[in-house]
C-alpha positions as MATLAB code, in Angstrom:
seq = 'XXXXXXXXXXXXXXXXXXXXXXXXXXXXXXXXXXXXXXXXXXXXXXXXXXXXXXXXXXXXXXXXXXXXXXXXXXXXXXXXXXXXXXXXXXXXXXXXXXXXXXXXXXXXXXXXXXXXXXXXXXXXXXXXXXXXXXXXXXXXXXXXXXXXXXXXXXXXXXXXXXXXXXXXXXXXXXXXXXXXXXXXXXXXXXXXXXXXXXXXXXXXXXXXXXXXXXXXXXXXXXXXXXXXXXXXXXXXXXXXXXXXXXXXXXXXXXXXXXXXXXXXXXXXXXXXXXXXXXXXXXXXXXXXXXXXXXXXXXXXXXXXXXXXXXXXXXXXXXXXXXXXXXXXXXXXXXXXXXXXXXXXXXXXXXXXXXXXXXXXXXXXXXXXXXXXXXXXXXXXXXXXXX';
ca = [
     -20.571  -15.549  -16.160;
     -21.252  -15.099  -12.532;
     -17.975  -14.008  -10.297;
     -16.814  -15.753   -7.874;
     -14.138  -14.003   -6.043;
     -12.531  -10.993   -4.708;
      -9.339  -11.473   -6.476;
      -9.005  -10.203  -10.264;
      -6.763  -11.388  -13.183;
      -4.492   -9.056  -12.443;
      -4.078  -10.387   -9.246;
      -4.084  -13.913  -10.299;
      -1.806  -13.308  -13.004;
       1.220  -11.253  -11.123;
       0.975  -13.551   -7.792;
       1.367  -16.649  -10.542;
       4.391  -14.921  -11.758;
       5.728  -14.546   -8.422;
       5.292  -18.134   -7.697;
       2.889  -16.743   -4.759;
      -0.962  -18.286   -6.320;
      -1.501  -21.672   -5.000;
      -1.342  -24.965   -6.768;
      -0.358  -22.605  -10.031;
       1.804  -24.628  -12.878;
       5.573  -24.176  -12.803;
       5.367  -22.865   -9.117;
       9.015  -24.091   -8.551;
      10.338  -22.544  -11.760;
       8.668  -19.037  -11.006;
      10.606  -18.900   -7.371;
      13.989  -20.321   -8.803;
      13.927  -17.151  -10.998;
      13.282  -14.561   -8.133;
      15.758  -16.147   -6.310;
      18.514  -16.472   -8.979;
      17.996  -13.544  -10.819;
      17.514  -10.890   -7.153;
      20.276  -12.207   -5.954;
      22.601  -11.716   -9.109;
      21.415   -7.885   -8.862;
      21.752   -7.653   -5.155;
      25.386   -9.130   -5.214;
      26.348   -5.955   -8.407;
      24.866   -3.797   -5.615;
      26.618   -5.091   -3.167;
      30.199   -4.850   -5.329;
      29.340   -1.768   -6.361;
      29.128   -0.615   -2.456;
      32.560   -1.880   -1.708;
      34.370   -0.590   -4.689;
      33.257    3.007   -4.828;
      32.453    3.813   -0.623;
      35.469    5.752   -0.729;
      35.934    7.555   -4.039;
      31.562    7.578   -5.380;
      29.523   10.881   -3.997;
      27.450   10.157   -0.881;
      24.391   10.591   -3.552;
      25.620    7.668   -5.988;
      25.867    6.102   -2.748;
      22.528    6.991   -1.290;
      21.239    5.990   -4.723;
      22.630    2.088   -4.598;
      21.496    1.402   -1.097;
      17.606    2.587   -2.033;
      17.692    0.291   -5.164;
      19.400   -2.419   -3.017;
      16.637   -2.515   -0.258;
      13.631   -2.017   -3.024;
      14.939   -5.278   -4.354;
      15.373   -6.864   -1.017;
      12.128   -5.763    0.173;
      10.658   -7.923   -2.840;
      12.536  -10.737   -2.444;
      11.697  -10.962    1.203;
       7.691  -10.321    1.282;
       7.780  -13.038   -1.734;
       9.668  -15.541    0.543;
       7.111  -14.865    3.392;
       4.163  -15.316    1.211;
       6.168  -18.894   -0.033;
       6.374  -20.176    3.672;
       2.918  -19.139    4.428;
       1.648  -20.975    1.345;
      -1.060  -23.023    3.355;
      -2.558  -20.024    5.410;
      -3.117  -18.383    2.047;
      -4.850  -21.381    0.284;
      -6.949  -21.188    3.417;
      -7.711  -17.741    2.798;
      -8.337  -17.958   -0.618;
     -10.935  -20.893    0.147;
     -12.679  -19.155    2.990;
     -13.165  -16.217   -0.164;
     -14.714  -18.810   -2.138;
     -17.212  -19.967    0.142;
     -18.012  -16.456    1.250;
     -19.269  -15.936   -2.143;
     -20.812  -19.266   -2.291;
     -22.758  -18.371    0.481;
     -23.908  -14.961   -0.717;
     -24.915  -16.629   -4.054;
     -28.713  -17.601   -2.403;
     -29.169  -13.280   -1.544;
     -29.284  -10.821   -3.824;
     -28.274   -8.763   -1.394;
     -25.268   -9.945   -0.110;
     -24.374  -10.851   -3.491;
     -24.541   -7.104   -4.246;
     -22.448   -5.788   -1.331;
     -19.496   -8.261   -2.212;
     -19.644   -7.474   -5.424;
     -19.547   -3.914   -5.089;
     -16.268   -4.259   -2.443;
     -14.579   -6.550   -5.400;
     -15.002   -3.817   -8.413;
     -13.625   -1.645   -5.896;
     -10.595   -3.681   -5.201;
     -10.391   -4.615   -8.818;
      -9.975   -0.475   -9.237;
      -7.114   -0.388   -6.864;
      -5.374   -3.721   -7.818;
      -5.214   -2.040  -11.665;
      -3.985    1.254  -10.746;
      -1.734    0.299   -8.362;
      -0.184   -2.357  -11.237;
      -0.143    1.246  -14.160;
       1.207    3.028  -11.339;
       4.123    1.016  -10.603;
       4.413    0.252  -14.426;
       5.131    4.150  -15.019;
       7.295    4.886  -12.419;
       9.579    2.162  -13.817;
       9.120    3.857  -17.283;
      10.378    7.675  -15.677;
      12.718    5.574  -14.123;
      14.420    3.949  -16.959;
      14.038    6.112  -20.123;
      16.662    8.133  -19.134;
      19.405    5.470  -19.377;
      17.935    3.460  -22.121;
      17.449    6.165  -24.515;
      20.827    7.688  -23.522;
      23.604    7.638  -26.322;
      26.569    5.717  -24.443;
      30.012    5.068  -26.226;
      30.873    1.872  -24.679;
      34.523    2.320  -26.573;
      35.243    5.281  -24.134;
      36.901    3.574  -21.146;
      37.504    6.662  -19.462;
      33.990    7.121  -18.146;
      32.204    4.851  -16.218;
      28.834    2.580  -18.201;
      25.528    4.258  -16.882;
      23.081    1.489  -15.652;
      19.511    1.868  -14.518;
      20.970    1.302  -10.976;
      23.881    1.320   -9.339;
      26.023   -1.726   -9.719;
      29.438   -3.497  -10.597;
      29.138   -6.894  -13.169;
      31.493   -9.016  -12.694;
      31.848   -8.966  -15.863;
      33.623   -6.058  -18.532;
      31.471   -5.014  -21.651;
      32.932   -4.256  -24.785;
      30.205   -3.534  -27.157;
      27.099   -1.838  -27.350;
      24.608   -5.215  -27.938;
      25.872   -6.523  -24.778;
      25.519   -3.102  -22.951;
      21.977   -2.547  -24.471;
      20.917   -6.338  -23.508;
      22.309   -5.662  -19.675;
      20.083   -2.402  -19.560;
      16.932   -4.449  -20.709;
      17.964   -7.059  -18.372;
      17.815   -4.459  -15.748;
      14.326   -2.693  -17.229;
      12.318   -6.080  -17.532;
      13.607   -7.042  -13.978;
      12.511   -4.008  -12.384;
       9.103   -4.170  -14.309;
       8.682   -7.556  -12.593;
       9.950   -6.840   -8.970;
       7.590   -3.510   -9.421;
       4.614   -5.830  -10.392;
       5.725   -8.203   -7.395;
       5.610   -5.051   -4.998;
       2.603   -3.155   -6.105;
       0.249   -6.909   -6.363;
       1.333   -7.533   -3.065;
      -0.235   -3.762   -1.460;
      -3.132   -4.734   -3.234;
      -3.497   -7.869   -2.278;
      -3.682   -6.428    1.361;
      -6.257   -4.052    0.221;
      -8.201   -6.463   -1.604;
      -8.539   -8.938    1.562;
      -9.415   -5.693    3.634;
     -11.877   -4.478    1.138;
     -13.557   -8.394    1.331;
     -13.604   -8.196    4.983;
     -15.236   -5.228    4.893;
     -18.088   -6.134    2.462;
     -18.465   -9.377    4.991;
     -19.141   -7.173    7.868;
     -21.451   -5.051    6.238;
     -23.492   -7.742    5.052;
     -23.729   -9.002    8.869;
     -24.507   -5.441    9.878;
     -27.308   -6.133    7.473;
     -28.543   -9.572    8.853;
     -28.516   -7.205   12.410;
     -30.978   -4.986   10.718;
     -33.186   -6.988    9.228;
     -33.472  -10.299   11.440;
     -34.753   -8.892   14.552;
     -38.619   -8.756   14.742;
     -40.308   -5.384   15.202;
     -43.409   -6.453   16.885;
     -43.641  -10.574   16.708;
     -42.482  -11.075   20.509;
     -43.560  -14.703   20.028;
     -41.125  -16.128   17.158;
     -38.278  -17.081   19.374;
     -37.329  -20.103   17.277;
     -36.662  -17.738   14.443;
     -34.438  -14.897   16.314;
     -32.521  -17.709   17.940;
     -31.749  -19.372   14.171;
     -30.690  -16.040   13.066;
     -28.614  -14.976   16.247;
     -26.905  -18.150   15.904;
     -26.364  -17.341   12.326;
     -25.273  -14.061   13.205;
     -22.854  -15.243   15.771;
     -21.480  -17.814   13.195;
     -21.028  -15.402   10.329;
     -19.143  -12.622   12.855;
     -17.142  -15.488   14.005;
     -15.967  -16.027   10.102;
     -14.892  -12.923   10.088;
     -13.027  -12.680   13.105;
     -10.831  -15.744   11.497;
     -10.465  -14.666    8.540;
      -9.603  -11.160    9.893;
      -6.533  -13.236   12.335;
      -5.746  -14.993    9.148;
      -4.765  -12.059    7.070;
      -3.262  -10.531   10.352;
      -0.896  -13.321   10.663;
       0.048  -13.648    7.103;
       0.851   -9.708    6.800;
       2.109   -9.158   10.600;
       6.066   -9.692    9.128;
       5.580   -8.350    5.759;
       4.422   -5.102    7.175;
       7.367   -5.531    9.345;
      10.032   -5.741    6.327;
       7.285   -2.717    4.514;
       7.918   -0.194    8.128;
      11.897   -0.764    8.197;
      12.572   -0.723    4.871;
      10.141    2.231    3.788;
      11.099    4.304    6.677;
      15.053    4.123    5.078;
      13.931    4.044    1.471;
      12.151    7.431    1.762;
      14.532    9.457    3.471;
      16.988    8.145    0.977;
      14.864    9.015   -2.175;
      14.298   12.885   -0.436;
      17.671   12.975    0.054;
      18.434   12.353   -3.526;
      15.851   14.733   -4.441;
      16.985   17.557   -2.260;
      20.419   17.438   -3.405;
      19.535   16.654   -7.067;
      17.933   20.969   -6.952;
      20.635   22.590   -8.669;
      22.641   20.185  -10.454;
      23.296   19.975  -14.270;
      20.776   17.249  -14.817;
      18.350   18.468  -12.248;
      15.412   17.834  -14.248;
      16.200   14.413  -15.034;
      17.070   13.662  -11.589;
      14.212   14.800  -10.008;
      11.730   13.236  -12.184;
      13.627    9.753  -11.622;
      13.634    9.782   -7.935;
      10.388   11.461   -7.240;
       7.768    9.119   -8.246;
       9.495    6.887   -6.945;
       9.593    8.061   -3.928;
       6.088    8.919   -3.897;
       5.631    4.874   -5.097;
       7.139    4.253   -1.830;
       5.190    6.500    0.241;
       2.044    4.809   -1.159;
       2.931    1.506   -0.030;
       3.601    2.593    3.545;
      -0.084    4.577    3.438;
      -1.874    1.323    1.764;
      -0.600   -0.846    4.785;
      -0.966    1.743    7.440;
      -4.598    2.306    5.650;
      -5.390   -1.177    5.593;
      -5.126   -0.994    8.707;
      -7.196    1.850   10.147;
      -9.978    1.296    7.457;
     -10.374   -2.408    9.270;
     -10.310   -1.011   12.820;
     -12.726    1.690   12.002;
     -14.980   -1.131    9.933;
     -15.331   -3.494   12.905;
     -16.690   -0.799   15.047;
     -19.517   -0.802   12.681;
     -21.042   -4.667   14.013;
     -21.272   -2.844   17.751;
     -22.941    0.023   16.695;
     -25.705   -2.175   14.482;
     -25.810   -4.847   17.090;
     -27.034   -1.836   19.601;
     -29.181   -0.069   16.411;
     -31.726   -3.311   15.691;
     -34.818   -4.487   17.166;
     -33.337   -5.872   20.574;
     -35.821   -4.234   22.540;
     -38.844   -6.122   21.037;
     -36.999   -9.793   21.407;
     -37.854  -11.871   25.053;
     -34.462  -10.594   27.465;
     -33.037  -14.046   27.393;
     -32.853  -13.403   23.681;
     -31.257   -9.666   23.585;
     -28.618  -11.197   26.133;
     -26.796  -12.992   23.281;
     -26.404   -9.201   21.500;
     -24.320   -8.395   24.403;
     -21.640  -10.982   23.593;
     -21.642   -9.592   19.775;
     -21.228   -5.763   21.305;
     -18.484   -6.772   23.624;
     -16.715   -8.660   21.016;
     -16.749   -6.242   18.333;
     -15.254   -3.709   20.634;
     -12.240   -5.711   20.651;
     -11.417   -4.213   17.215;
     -10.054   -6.338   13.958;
      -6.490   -4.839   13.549;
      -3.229   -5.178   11.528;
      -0.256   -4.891   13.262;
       3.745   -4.596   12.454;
       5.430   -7.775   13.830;
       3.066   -8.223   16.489;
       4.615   -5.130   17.785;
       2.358   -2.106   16.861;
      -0.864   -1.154   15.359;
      -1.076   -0.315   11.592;
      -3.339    2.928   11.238;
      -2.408    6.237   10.406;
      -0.891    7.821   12.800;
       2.030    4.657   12.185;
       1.940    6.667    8.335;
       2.805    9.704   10.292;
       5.342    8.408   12.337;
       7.170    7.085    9.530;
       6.877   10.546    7.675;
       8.388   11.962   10.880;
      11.298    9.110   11.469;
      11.900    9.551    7.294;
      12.492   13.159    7.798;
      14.960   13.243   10.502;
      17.090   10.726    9.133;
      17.204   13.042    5.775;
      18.232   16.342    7.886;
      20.685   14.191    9.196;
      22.007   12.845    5.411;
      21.847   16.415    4.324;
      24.427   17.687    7.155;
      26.430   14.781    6.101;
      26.333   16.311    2.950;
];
């Protein structure tokens, strides 16, 4: 059976789950969940805050406020993908007719395809990746032998929080912990689908331009100086399909502008956090343990902030590539009123397609590096705390 999209299962399935895929069954039961379940855990944060500030260690501390904005973070991108519901049944139908339109060239039908194994790669790595870190994260406390008889110690839970409740026996502490564990399986499914769901839009625009980079190279005439019907059919068609893109590019741009915004803040805090924890976990009893917990992830969290701030230079870089094919083909053999209408695709493509944080600044890498730097001061300042 022929594809006909981008997107995978894997995508499909998760952003059902998250109540995120368009016209999807039970859509309204999926987002009651997230909302009733994130903010049950969030509140047992938030109780666990005020109750031990003064007499926890800064590091249990540190510890509850990086769980507390990883499940934030989730809850928030999902509620701006719900309010921008439309724009992404509009993207998801300009995908389908992009492929409907490459179905008549073998060609084209080659370079999308080869764009949407690629993203089907990422989308399924990114989904194990996140799937094992939860794992490391877990096992620890799961597997752990806790008498829940011994009131003089305080329950271990996979994070930090206060129930409202008291337990008394071991069923109901062993059904909270896989409360916890199946919780943060989903809200790590929810986070990783929706870093490659960027990538996987990117990865489509990309394949788009270079099959109009193609139509540059191959619809000019080399010696023919007389077929100006047909170089003014394809310009126009040129012009048209660029045009596509440059919607389609605005269209992701303006669905990910304020989720990128939520990624930068909250990423920036999460990862000094996490090294903080790390650093001060070097020497302790359970070093071991502790280190293997926070580091991946923390290195989960640094891959989000690269994906976005990837996303975002691969698609800057990528649109330089219509200029520089525009320039490359056969406009010196076209009539001049002809090779004018290049000069409009040249000028416009050096307006590059971008991603930006809020409207406010340009993903690309050196944003990666600048939260790396921001991360790392705010740790040397945790660890003088210390």
């Amino acid at each position: 059976m022929a594809r006909k999209s981008t997107l995978n299962r894997t995508l499909r399935f998760v952003l059902t789950l998250c109540g995120i895929w368009p016209d999807a069954s039970y859509v309204l039961l999926y987002r009651t969940f997230w909302i009733v379940t994130t903010t049950m855990i969030l509140f047992c944060h938030y109780r666990y805050f005020l109750t031990h500030v003064y007499s926890a260690k800064l590091v249990d501390l540190m510890d509850c406020v990086s769980s507390f904005l990883a499940f934030s973070k989730v809850i928030i991108k999902c509620a701006l993908f719900w309010l921008n519901q439309r724009k992404f049944a509009e993207i998801l139908a300009m995908i389908t007719k992009d492929w409907n339109d490459c179905a008549s060239c073998e060609i084209s039908m080659r370079k999308i395809t080869s764009k949407a194994k690629i993203s089907d790669r990422i989308a399924n790595t990114i989904i194990t990746l996140h799937t094992v870190t939860i794992f490391l994260y877990c096992f620890g406390i799961i597997l752990a032998d806790v008498d829940v008889n011994d009131h003089t110690t305080e329950l271990p839970f996979v994070n930090k929080i206060e129930l409202p409740f008291s337990i008394k026996t071991q069923r109901l502490y062993r059904c909270v912990l896989m409360a916890q564990f199946f919780h943060m399986i989903l809200s790590a499914w929810a986070a990783g689908i929706i870093n490659a769901l960027l990538l996987t839009l990117t990865l489509h625009i990309a394949g788009q331009i270079d099959i109009l980079c193609h139509w540059l190279s191959q619809s000019m005439p080399c010696e023919d100086k007389t077929a100006h019907e047909s170089v003014v059919i394809a310009t126009s068609k040129i012009i048209q399909k660029h045009q596509k893109i440059i919607d389609f590019s605005e269209n992701v741009e303006n669905m990910f502008t304020h989720i990128a915004l939520v990624q930068f803040v909250t990423n920036t805090i999460m990862i000094c956090l996490l090294g903080f924890l790390i650093v001060t976990a070097i020497g302790s009893p359970n070093m071991m343990e502790e280190i293997l917990k926070s580091s991946f992830f923390y290195t989960i969290t640094n891959l989000e902030a690269f994906i976005f701030c990837f996303a975002g230079e691969y698609l800057n870089n990528k649109s330089k590539e219509v200029g520089i094919a525009a320039y490359n083909c056969g406009w010196y053999n076209l009539q001049p009123k002809d090779s004018r209408v290049l000069l409009f695709i040249i000028l416009r493509s050096q307006k590059q397609l971008r991603l930006t944080v809020g409207k406010m600044m340009d993903l690309s890498l050196n944003s990666f590096t600048s939260i790396m730097n921001a991360s790392g001061s705010y740790m040397s300042v945790l660890l003088a705390m210390q």
